[in-house]
VMD Tcl script that builds the backbone (N, CA, C; Angstrom):
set m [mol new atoms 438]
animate dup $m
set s [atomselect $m all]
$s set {name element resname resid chain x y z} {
  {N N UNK 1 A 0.839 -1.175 0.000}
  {CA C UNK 1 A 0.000 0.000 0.000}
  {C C UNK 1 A 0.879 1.231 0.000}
  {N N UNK 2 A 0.628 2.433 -1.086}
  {CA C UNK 2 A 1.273 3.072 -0.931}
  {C C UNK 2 A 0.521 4.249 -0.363}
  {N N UNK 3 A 0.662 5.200 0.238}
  {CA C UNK 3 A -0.405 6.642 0.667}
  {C C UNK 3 A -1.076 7.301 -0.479}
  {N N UNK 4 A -0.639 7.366 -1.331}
  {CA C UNK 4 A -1.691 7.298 -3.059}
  {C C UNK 4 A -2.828 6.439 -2.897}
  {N N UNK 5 A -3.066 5.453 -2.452}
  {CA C UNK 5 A -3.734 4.659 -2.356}
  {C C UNK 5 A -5.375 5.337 -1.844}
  {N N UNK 6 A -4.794 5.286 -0.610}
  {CA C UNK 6 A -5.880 6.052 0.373}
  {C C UNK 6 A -6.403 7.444 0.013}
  {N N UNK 7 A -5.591 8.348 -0.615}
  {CA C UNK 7 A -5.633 9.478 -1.384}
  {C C UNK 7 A -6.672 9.183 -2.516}
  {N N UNK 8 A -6.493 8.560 -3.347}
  {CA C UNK 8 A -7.017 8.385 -4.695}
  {C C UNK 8 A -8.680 7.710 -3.678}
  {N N UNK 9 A -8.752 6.690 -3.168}
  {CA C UNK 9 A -10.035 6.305 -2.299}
  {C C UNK 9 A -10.615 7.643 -2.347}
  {N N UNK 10 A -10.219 8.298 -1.368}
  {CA C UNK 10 A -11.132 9.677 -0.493}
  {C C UNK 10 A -11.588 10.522 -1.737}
  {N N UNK 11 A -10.587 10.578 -2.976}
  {CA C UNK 11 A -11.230 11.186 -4.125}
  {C C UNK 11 A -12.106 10.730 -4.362}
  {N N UNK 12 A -12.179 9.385 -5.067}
  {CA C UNK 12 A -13.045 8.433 -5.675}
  {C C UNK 12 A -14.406 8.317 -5.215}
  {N N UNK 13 A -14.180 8.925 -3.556}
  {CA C UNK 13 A -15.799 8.824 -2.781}
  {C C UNK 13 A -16.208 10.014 -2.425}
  {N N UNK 14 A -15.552 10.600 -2.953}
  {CA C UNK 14 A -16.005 12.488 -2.995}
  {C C UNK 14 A -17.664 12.608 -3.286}
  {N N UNK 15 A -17.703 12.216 -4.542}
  {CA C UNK 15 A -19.421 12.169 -4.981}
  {C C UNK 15 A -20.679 11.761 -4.192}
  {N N UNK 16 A -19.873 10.732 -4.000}
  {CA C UNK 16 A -20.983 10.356 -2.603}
  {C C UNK 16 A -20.720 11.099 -1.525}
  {N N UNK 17 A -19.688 11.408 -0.602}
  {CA C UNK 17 A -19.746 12.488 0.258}
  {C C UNK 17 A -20.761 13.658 -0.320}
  {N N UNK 18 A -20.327 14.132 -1.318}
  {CA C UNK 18 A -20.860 15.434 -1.648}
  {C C UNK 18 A -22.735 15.358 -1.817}
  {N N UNK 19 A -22.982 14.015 -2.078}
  {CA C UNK 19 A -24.148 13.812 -2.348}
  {C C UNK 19 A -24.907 13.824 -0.923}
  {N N UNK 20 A -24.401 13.261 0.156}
  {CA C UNK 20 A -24.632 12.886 1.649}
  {C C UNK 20 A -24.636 14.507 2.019}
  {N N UNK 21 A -24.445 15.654 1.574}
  {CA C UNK 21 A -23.819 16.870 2.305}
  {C C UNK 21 A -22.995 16.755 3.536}
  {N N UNK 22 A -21.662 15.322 3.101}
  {CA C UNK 22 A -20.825 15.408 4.534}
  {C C UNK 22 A -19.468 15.757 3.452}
  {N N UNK 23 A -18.759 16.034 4.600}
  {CA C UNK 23 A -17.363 16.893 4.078}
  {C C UNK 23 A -15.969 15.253 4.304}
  {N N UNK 24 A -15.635 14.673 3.706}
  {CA C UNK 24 A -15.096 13.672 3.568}
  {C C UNK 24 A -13.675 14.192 3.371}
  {N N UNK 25 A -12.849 14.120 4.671}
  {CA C UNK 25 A -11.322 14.663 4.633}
  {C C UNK 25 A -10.021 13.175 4.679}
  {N N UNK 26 A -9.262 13.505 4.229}
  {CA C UNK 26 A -8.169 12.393 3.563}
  {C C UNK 26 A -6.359 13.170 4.808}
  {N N UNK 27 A -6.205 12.901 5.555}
  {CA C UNK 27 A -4.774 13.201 6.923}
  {C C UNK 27 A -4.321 12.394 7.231}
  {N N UNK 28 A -2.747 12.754 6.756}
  {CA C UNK 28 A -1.544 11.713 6.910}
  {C C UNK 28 A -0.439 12.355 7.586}
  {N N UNK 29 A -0.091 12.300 8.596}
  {CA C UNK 29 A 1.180 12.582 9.203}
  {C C UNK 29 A 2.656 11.830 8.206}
  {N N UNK 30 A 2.639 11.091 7.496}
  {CA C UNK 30 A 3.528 10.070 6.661}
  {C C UNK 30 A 3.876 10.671 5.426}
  {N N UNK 31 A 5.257 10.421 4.742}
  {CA C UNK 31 A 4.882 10.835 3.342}
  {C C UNK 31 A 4.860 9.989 2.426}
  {N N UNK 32 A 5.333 8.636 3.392}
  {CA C UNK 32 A 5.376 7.488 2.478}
  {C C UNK 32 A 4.845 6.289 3.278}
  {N N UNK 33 A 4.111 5.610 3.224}
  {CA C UNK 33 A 4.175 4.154 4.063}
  {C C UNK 33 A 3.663 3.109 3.274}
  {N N UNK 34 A 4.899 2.334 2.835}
  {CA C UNK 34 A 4.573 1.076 2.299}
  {C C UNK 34 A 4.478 -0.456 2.879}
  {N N UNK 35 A 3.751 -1.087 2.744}
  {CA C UNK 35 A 3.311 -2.255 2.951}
  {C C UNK 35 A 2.729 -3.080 2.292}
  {N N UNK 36 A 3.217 -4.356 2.211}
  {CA C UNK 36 A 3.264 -5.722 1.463}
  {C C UNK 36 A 1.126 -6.093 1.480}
  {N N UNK 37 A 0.246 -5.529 0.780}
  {CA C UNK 37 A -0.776 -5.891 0.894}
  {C C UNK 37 A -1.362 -6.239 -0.730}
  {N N UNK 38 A -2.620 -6.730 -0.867}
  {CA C UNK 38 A -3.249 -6.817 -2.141}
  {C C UNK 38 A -4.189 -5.244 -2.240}
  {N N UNK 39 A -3.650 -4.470 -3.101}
  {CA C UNK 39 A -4.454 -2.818 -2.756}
  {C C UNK 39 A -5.705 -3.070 -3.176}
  {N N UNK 40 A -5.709 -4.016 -4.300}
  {CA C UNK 40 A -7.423 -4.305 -4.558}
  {C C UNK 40 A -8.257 -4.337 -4.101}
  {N N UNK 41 A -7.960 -5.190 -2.655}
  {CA C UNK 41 A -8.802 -5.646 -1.253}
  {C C UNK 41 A -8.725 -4.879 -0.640}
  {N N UNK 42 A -7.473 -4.154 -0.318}
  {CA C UNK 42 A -7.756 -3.260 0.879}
  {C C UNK 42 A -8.539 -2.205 0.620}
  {N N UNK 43 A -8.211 -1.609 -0.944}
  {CA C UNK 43 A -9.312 -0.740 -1.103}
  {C C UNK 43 A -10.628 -0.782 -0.686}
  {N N UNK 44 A -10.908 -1.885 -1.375}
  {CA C UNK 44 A -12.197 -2.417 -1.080}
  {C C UNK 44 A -12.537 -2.344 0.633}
  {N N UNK 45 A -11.817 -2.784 1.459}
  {CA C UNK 45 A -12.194 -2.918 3.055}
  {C C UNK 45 A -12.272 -1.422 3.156}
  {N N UNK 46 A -11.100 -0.321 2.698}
  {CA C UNK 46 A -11.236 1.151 3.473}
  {C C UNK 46 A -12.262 1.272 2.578}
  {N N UNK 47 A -12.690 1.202 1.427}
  {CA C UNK 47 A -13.741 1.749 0.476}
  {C C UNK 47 A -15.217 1.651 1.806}
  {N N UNK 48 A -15.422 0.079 2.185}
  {CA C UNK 48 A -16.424 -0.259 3.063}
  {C C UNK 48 A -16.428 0.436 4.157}
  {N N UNK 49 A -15.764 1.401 4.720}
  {CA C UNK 49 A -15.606 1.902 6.262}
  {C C UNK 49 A -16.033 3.169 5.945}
  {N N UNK 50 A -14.984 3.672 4.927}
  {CA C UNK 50 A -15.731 5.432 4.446}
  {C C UNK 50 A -16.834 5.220 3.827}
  {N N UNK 51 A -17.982 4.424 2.809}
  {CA C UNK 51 A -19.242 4.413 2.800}
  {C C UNK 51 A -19.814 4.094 3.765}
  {N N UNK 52 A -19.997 3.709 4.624}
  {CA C UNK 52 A -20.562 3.550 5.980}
  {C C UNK 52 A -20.489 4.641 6.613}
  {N N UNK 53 A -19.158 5.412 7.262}
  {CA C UNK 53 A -18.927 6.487 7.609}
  {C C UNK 53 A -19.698 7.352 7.067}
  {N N UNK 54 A -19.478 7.783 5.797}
  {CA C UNK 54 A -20.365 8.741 4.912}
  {C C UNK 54 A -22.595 8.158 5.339}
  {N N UNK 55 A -22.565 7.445 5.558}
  {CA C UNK 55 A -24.073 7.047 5.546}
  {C C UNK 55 A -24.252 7.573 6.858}
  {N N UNK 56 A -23.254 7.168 7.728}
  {CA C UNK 56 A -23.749 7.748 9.133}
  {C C UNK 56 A -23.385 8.752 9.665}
  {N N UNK 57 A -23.045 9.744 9.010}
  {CA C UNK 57 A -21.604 10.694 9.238}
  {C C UNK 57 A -23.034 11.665 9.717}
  {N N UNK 58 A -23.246 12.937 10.805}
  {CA C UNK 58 A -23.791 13.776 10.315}
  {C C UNK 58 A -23.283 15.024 9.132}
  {N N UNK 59 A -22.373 15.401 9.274}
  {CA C UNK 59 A -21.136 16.280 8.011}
  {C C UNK 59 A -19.830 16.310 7.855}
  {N N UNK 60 A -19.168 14.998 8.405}
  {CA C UNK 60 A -18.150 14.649 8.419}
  {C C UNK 60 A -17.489 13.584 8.721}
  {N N UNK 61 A -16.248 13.256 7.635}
  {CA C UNK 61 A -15.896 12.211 7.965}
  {C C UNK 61 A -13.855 12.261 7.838}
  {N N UNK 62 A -13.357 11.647 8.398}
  {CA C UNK 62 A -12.086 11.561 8.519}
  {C C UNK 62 A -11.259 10.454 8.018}
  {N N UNK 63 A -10.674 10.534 7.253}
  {CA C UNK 63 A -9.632 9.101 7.378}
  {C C UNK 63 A -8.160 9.427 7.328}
  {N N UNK 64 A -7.834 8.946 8.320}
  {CA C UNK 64 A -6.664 9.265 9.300}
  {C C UNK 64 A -5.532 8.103 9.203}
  {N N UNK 65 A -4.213 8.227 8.431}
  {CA C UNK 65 A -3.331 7.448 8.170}
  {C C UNK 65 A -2.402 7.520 9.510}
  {N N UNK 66 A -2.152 6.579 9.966}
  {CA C UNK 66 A -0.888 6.826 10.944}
  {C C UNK 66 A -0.212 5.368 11.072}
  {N N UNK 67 A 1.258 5.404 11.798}
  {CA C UNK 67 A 2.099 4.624 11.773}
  {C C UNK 67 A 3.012 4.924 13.087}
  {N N UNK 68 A 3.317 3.553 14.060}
  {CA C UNK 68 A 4.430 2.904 14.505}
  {C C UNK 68 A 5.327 1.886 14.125}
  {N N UNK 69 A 6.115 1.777 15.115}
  {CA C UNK 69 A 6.995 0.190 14.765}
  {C C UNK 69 A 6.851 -0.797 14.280}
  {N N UNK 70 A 5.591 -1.226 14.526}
  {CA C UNK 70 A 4.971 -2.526 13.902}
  {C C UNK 70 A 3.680 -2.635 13.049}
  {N N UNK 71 A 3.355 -1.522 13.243}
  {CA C UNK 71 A 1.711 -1.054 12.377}
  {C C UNK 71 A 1.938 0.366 11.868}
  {N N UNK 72 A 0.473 -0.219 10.985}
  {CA C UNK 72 A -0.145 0.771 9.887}
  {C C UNK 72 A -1.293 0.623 10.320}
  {N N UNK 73 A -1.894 2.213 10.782}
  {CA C UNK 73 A -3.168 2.049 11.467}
  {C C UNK 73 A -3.925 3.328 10.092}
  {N N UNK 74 A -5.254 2.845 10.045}
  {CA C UNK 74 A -6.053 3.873 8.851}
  {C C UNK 74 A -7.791 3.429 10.046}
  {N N UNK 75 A -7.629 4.866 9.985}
  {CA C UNK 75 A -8.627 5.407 11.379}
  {C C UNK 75 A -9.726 5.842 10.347}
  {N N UNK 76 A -11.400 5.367 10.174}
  {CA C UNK 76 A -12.249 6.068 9.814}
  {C C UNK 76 A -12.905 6.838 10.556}
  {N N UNK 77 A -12.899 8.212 11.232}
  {CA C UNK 77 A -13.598 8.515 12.381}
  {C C UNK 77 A -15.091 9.621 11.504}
  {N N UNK 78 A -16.110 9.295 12.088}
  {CA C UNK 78 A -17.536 10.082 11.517}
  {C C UNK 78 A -17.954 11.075 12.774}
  {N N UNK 79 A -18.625 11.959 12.466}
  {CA C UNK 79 A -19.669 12.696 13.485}
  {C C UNK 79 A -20.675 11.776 13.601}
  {N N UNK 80 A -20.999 10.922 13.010}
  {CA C UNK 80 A -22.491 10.327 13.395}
  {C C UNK 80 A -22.545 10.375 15.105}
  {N N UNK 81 A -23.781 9.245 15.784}
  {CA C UNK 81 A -24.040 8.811 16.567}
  {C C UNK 81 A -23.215 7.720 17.554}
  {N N UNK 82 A -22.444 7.158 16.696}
  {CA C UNK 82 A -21.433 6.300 17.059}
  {C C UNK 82 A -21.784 5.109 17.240}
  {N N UNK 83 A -21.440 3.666 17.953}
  {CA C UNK 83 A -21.844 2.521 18.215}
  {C C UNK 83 A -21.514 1.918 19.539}
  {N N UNK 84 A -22.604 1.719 20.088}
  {CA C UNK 84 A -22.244 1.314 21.668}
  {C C UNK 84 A -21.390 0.171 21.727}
  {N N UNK 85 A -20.760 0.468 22.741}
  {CA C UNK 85 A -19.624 -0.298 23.003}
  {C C UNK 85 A -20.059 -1.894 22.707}
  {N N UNK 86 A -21.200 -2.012 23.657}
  {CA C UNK 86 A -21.292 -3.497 23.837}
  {C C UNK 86 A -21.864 -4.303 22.180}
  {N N UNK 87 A -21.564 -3.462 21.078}
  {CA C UNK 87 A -21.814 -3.807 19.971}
  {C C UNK 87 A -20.581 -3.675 18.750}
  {N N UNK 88 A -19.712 -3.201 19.844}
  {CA C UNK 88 A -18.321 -3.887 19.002}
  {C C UNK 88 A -17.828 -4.528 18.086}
  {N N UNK 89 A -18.085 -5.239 18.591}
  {CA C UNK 89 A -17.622 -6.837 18.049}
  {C C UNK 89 A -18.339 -7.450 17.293}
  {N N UNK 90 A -20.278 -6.802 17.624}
  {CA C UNK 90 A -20.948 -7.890 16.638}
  {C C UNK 90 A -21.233 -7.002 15.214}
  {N N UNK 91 A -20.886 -5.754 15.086}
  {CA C UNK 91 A -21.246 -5.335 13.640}
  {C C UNK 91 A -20.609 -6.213 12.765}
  {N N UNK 92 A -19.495 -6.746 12.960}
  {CA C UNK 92 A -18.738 -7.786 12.106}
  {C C UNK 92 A -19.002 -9.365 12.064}
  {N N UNK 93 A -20.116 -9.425 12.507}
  {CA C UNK 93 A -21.019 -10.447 12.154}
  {C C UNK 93 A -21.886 -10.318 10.628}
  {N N UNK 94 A -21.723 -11.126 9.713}
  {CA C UNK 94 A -22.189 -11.433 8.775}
  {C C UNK 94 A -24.004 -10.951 8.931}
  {N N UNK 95 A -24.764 -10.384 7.970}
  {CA C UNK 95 A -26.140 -9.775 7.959}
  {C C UNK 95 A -26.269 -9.191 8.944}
  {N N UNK 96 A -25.663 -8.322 10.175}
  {CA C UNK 96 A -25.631 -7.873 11.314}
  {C C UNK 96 A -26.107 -6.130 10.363}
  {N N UNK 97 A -27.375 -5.644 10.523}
  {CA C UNK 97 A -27.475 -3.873 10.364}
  {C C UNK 97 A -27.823 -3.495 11.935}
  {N N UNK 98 A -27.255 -3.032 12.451}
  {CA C UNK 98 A -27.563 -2.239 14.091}
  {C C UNK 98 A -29.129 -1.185 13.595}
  {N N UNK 99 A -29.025 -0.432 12.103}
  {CA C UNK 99 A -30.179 0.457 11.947}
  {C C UNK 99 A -30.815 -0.390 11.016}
  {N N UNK 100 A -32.296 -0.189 11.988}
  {CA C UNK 100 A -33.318 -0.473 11.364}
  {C C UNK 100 A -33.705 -0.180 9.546}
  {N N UNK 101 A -33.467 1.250 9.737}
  {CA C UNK 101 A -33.507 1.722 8.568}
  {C C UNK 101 A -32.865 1.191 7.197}
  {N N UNK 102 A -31.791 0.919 7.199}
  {CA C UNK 102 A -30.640 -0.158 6.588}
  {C C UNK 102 A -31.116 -1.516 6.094}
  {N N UNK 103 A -32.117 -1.310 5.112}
  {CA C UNK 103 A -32.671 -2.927 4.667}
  {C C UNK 103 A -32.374 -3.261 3.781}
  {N N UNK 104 A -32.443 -5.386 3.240}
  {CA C UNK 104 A -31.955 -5.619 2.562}
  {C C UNK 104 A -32.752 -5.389 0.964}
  {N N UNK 105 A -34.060 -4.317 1.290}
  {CA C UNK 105 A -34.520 -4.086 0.082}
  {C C UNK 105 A -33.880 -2.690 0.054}
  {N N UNK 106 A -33.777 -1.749 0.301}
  {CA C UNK 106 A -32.621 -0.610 -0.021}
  {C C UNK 106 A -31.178 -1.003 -0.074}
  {N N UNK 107 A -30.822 -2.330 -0.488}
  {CA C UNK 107 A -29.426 -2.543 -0.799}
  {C C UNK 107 A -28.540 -3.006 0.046}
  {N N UNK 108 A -28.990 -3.110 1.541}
  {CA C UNK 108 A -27.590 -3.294 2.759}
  {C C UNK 108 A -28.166 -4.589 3.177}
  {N N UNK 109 A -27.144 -5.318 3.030}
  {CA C UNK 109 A -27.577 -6.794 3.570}
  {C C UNK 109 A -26.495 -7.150 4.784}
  {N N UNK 110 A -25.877 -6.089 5.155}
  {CA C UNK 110 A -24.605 -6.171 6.388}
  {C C UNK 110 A -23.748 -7.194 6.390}
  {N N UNK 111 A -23.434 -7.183 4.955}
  {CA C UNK 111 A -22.101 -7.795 4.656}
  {C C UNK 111 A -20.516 -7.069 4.802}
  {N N UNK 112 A -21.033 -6.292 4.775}
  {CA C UNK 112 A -19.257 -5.306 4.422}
  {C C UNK 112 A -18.421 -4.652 5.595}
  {N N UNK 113 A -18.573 -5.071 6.614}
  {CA C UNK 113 A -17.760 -5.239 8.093}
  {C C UNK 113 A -17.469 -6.325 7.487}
  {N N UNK 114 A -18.257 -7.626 7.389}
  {CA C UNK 114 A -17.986 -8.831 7.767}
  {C C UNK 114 A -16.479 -9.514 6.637}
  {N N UNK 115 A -17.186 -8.585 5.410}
  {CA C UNK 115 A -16.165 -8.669 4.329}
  {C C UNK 115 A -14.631 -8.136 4.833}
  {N N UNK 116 A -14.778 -6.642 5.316}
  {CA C UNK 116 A -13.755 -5.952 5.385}
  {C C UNK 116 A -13.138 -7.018 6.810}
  {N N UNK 117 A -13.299 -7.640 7.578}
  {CA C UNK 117 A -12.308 -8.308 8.447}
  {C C UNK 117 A -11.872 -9.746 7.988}
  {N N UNK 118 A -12.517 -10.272 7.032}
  {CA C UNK 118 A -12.330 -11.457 6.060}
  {C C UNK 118 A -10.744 -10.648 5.584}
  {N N UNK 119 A -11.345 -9.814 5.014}
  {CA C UNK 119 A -9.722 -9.068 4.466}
  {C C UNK 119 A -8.555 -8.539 5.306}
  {N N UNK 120 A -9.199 -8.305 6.267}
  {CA C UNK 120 A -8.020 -7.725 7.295}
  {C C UNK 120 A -7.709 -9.200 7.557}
  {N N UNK 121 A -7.785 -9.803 7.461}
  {CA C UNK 121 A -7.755 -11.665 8.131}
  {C C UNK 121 A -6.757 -11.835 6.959}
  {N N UNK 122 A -7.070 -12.073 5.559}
  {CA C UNK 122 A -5.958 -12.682 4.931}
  {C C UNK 122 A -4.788 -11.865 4.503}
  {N N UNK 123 A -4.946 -10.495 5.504}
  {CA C UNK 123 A -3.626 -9.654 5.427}
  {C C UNK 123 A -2.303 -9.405 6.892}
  {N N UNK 124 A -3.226 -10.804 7.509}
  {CA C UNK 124 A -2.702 -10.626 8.837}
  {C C UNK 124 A -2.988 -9.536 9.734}
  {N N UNK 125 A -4.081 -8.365 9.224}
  {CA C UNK 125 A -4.144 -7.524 10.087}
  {C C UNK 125 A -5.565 -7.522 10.611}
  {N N UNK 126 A -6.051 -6.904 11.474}
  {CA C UNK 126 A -7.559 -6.337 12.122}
  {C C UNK 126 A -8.283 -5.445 11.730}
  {N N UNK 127 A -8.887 -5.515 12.181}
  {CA C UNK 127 A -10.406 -4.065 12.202}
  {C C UNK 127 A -11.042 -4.391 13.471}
  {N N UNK 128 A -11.350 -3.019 13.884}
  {CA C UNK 128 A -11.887 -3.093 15.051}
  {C C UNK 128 A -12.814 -1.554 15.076}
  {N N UNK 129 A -14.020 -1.823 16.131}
  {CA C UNK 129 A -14.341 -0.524 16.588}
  {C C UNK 129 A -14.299 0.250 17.730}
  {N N UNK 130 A -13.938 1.312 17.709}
  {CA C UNK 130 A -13.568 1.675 19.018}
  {C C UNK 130 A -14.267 2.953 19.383}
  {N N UNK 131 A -14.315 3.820 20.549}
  {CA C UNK 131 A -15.104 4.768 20.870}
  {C C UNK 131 A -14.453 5.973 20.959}
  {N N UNK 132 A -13.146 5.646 20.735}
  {CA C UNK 132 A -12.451 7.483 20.319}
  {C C UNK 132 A -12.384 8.331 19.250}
  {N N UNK 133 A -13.733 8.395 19.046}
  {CA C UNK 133 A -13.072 8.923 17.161}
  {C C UNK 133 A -12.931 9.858 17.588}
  {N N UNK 134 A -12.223 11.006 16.780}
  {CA C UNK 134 A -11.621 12.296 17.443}
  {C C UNK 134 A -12.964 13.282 16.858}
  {N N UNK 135 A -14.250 12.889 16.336}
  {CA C UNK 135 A -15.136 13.278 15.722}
  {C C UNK 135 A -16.116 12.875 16.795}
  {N N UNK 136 A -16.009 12.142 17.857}
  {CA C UNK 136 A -17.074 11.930 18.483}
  {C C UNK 136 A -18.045 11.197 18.495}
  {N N UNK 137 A -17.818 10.423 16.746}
  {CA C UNK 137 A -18.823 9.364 16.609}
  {C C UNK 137 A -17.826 8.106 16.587}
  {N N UNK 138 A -17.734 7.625 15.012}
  {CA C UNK 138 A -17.798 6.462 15.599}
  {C C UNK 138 A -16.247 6.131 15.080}
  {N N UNK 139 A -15.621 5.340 15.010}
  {CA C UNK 139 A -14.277 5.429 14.860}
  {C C UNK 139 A -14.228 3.842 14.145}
  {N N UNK 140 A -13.330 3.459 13.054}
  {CA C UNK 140 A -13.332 2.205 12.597}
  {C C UNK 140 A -12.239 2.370 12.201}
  {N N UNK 141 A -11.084 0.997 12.409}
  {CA C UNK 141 A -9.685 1.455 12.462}
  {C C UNK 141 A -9.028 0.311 11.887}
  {N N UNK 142 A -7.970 0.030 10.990}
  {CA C UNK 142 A -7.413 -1.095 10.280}
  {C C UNK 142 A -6.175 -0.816 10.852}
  {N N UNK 143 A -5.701 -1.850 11.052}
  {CA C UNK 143 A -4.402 -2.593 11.661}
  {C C UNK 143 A -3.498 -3.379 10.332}
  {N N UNK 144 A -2.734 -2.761 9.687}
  {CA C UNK 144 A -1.767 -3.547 8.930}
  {C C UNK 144 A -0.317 -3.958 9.574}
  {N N UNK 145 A 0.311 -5.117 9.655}
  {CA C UNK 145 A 2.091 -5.212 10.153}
  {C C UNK 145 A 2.548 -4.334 9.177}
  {N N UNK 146 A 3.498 -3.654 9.316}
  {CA C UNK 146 A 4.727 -2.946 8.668}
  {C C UNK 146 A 5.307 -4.146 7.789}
}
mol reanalyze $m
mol bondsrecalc $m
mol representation Tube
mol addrep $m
């Protein structure tokens, strides 16, 4: 993965941001961070976190590149409402929608957590949700090894 990567994404989903009236921002402390992944897929997993983000965002959404010693962390953080803790773990259950609203006749059959950690799985890395987004809502965060 190169930081082009994630760049070219946040473009690519501009339209739909713009369509949502949320403001969809692309921040990298890095100028380079490469890692041994399939970009096809990963696209695809960050693609799944910022449309989600964007659906639940109230006017904003973040995706936040950062890096230590052993990881590559890519932070989706939204204004939405966020996701209670004790539901963590199960959005990444296969047909899992937490909103009602979200049906499988408007298109969401709550596959694409379940997808995006299938992929973090055959990249050796995670996804997880957590409750710090620096936005207040909801925060969804990929874990790659260096």
């Amino acid at each position: 993965m190169q930081l082009m990567v994630l760049d070219t994404l946040c473009n690519d989903l501009s339209h739909l941001a713009n369509q949502q009236q949320v403001n969809l921002i692309f921040k990298s402390e890095e100028a380079v961070v490469l890692c041994d992944v399939d970009s096809q897929w990963l696209y695809r997993a960050v693609q799944n976190l910022i449309s989600n983000g964007i659906d639940y965002a109230n006017q904003q959404v973040v995706c936040i590149l950062t890096r230590d010693d052993n990881s590559i962390y890519i932070d989706i953080d939204d204004d939405g409402q966020g996701i209670a803790p004790d539901q963590h773990q199960a959005i990444f259950d296969p047909f899992v929608r937490l909103d009602s609203e979200r049906s499988r006749e408007s298109g969401h059959f709550g596959l694409g957590l379940a997808i995006t950690e299938k992929i973090m799985d055959w990249h050796h890395g995670a996804v997880s949700a957590r409750s710090d987004s620096s936005l207040s809502g909801a925060r969804l965060r990929l874990q790659l090894p260096v």
